[in-house]
C-alpha positions in Angstrom: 2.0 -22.3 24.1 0.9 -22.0 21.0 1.6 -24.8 17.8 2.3 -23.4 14.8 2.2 -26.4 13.0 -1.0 -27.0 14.2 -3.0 -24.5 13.4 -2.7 -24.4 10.2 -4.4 -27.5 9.8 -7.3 -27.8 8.1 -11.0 -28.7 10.6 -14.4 -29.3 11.4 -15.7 -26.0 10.2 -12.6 -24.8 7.8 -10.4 -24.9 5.1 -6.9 -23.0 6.5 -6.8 -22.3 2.2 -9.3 -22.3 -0.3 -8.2 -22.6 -4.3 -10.4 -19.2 -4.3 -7.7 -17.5 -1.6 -5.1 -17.9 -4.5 -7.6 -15.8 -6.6 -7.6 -13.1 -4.7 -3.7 -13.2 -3.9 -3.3 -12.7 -7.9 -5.4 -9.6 -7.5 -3.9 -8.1 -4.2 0.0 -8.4 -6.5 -1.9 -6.3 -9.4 -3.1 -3.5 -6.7 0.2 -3.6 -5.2 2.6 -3.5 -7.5 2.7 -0.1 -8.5 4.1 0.6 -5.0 7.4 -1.5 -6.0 10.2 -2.2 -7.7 11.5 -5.2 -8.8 15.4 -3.7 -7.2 14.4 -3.2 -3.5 14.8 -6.0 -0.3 11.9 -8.0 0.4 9.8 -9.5 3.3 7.8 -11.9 3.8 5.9 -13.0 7.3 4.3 -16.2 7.2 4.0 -18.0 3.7 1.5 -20.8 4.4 2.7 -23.4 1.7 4.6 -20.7 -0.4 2.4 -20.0 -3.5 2.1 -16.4 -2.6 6.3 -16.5 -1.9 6.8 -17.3 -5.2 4.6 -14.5 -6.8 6.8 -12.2 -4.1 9.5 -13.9 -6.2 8.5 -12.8 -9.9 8.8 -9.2 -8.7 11.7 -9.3 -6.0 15.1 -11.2 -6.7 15.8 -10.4 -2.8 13.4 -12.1 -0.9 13.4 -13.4 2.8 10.2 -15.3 4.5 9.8 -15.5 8.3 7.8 -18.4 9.0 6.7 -19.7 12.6 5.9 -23.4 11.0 9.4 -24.9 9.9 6.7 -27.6 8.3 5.5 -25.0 6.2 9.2 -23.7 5.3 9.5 -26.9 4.1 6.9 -27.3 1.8 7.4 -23.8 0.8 11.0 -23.6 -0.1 10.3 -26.2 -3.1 8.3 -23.9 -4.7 10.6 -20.6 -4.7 14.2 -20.1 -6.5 17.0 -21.4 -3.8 17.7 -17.7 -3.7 14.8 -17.0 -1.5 16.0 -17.2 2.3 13.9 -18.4 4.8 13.9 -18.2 8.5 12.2 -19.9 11.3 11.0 -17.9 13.9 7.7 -15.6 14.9 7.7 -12.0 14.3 8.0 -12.0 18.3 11.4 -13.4 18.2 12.4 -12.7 15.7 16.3 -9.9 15.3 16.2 -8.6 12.0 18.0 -5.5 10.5 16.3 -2.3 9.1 17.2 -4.0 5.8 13.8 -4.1 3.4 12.0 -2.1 1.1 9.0 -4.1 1.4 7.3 -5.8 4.1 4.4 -8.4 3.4 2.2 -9.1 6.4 -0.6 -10.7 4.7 -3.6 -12.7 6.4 -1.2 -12.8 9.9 -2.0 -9.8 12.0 -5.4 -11.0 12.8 -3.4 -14.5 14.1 -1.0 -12.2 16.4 -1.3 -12.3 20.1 -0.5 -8.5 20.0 -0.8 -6.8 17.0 0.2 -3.3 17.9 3.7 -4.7 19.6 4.3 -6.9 16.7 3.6 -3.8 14.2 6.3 -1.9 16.0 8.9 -4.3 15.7 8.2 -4.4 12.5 8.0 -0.9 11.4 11.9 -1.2 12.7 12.5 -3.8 9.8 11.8 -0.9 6.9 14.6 0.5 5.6 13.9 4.7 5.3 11.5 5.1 2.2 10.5 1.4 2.6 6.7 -0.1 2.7 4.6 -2.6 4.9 1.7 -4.1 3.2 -0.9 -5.1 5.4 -3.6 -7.3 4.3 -6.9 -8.9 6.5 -9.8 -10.9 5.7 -12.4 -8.3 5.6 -14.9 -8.2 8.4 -18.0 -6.4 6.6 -17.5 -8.6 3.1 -20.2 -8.8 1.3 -20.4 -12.7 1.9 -19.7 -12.4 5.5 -22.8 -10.1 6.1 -24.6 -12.4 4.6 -23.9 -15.0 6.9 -24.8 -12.8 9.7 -28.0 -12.6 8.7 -28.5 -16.3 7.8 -27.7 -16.3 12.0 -24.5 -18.4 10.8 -22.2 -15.6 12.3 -23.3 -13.7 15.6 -21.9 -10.7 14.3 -19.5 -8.7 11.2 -16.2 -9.0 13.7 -17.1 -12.6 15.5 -14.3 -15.0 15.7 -15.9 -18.2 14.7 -14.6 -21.6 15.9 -13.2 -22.6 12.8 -10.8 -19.0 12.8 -10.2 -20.0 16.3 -9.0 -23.2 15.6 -6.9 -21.5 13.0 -5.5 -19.3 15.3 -7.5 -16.3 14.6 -7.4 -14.0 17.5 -9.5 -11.0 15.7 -11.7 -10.3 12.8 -10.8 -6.5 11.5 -13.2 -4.2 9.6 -11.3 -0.7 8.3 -11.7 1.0 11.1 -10.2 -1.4 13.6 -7.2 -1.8 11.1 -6.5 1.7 10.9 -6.2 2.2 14.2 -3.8 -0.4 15.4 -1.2 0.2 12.6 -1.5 3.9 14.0 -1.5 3.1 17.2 2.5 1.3 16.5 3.7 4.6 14.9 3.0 3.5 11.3 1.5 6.1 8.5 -1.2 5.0 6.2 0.1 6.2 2.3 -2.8 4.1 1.2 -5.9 2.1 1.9 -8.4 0.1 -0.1 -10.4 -3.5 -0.7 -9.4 -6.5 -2.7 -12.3 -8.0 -4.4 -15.7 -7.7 -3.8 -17.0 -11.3 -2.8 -20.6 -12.2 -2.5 -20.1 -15.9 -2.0 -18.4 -17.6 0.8 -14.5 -19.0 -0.4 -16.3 -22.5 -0.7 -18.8 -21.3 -2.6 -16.7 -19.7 -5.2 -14.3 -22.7 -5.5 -17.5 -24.6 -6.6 -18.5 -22.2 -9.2 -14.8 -21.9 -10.1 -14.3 -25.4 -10.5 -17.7 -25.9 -12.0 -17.1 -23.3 -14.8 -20.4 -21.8 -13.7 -17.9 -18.3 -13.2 -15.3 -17.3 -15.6 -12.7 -14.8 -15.7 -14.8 -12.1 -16.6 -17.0 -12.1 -13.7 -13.7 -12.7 -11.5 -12.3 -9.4 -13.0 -15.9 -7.9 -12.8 -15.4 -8.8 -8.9 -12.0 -7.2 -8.9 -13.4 -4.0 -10.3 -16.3 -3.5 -8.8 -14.1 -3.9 -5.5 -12.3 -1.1 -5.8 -15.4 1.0 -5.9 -16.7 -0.5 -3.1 -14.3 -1.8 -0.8 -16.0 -2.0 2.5 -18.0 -5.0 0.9 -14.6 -6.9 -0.2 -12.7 -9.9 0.7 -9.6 -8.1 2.1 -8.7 -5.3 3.1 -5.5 -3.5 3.4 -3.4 -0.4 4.2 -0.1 1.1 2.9 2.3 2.1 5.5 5.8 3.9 6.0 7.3 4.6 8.8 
């Protein structure tokens, strides 16, 4: 059984959330949003502690977040408007309508037990026309290579014991990503990388905090990212039904 309050706790080797993860969330809503509007239903499956909600919130005034962690609902719902509605449950037990226009499932699949299954059930959530945004952590960043060769990582897609602990069950690359949202009857409209990252998330929340990086460069990243996104923090894919 797993504990969902749990595993969000921070350990030994990891941070669950780095200040340099909130970075990259502000650059995945600028690649995103032209694929919204402000009008339609809105999803959300798993907030953490609900920063990311509440940029969800600056762009949908119908929101809903399905969080496994009622401690995290907690924390999370006095961050948003009282307008957002939140409900406890896993995306396994979950009995929601075809209701929403737009579907987050950002930095969760690789946590999922079975990601296809859970992919399925929530293709049935889009309303016809509607979008699921699906976001990883990338398995061939430019940072995480690295680390392979330092012999800190066995390899690209390794799980490492701090993701374990976490509850990571997978580490996706492209390919890998591709193929299960296929694989659950989903169409890729689009497909890309957020931020290209040569430093671990530690490492850039020292330079970050140490005002050895700036915007600029942060930008630069973002840029250069979309040029080359097999070397970038995230990844994600597009998807309609």
């Amino acid at each position: 059984m797993r504990d969902h309050n749990r595993e969000y706790q921070d350990n030994e080797e990891r941070r669950y959330a780095y200040d340099f993860d909130y970075v990259v969330r502000r650059y995945m809503m600028q690649t995103f949003e032209p694929f919204f509007s402000r009008q339609g239903a809105a999803l959300e499956l798993g907030c953490f502690e609900g920063e990311t909600t509440r940029l969800y919130a600056e762009y949908f005034d119908d929101l809903t977040v399905l969080e496994a962690a009622d401690s995290l609902i907690a924390i999370a719902r006095t961050k948003v408007p009282g307008t957002v509605r939140f409900i406890h449950s896993t995306i396994e037990e979950a009995d929601l309508e075809p209701a929403y226009d737009a579907i987050f499932l950002v930095h969760t699949l690789e946590h999922l037990d079975d990601p296809v299954a859970a992919l399925a059930r929530i293709r049935g959530w889009l309303r016809p026309g509607g979008r699921l945004f699906v976001v990883v952590p990338n398995a061939d960043a430019a940072s995480r290579q690295i680390a392979v060769n330092m012999g800190l990582i066995e390899s690209n897609s390794a799980v490492t014991e701090g993701e374990r602990a976490h509850g990571h069950r997978r580490t996706y690359g492209m390919d890998t990503l591709e193929r299960d949202v296929r694989q659950a009857g989903l169409h890729v409209e689009a497909r890309g990388g957020i931020f290209f990252k040569p430093f671990a998330n530690f490492q850039f929340d020292k330079l970050i905090a140490h005002e050895i990086i700036d915007n600029a460069y942060l930008d630069g990243c973002y840029a250069l990212g979309m040029r080359y996104p097999e070397l970038t923090a995230s990844i994600y894919v597009v998807c309609t039904d």
